[in-house]
C-alpha positions, 0 to 999 in steps of 0.5 A, a space after each residue: 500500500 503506497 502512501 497508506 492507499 490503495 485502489 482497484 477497480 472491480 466490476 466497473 466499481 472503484 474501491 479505495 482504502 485510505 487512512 481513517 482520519 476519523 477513526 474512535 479508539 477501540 477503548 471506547 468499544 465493548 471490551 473484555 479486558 480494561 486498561 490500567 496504565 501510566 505513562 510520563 509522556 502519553 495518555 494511555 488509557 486508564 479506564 478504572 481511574 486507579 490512583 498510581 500516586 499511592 504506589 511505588 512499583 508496578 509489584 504493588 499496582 499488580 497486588 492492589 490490583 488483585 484484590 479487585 480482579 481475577 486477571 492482571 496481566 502486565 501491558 509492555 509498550 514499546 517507543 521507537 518511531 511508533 508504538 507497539 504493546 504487548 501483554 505479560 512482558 517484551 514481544 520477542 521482536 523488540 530484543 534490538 532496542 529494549 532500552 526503549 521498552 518497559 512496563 507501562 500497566 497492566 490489563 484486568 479482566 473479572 471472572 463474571 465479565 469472562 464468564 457473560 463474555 464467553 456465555 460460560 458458567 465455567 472457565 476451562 483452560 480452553 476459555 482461558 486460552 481465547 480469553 487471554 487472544 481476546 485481550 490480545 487482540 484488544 491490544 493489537 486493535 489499540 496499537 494500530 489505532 495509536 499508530 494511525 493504522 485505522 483504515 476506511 473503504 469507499 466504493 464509487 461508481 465509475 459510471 456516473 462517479 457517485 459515492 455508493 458506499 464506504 465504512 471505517 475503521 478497519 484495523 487491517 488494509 487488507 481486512 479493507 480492501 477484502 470487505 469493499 471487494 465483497 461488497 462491490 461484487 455485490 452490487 453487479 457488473 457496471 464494467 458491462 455498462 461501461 464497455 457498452 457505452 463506450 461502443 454504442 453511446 446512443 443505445 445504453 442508459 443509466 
């Protein structure tokens, strides 16, 4: 993707991804997992207004903080031309620059939210292990969103050049580009139309 967009034409249909100016943060979605952090120079999201000030490490946050819920799990970030974050410690990936990386909170989790969650009354290893890839990937979600990777799709019609359709906040170009695909497939094929008004200009209407 050059210049963060993209376009291709499908059926005589334009479909764009570009960069979604525009984009909510995922913290203000329906999560799992809520965000504990502190950072001296970014405004990472503290959703339980959990007062730092009266601690002195993150080992006593981390014991605070299991008085109040089941799962607390340490949240990395790492600051080195963007932003990435990773849950229980460093991602592999950042062992060139771990100076730049570091504990900035945590992510907790309560059993009854696990449990409406999933629509479980017990939480198996199995509900565990898709627990711990949601928070994961709630992570991932903010990370993008942090770094400006949030997209939108719009699809025009290259007929008349209307606007038929668009949707943000794809957190993938890719997941982008395959959703205005499926979607301007959908509608038909103009490029039918369109080789046809090129032949015969007075025989085709729109």
């Amino acid at each position: 993707m050059e210049n963060n967009t993209y376009e291709e034409r499908v059926n005589g249909y334009l479909v764009e991804v570009s960069l979604d100016q525009w984009a909510d943060s995922p913290r203000d979605w329906d999560n799992l997992g809520k965000w504990v952090c502190a950072h001296k120079r970014y405004n990472l999201p503290n959703e339980i207004d959990f007062d730092f000030d009266e601690f002195y490490s993150w080992s006593e946050i981390e014991a605070a903080l299991a008085k109040r819920f089941d799962y607390v799990i340490p949240l990395y970030m790492y600051d080195h031309s963007a932003l990435a974050f990773h849950l229980y410690g460093c991602a592999p990936t950042w062992w060139h620059a771990r100076w730049d990386a570091g504990q900035v909170g945590f992510v907790v989790a309560s059993k009854p939210d696990v449990r409406k969650w999933f629509g479980v009354k017990k939480i198996t290893k199995k509900i565990e292990e898709q627990l711990f890839n949601a928070l994961q990937g709630e992570v991932n979600d903010y990370q993008a969103y942090a770094n400006g990777q949030v997209y939108v799709v719009t699809i025009t019609d290259e007929v008349d050049c209307e606007l038929i359709d668009f949707c943000g906040s794809f957190y993938s170009a890719e997941d982008a580009l395959q959703s205005g695909r499926e979607t301007a497939e959908g509608y038909g094929d103009r490029q039918a139309l369109i080789t046809a008004k090129a032949e015969h200009p007075e025989l085709v209407s729109y």
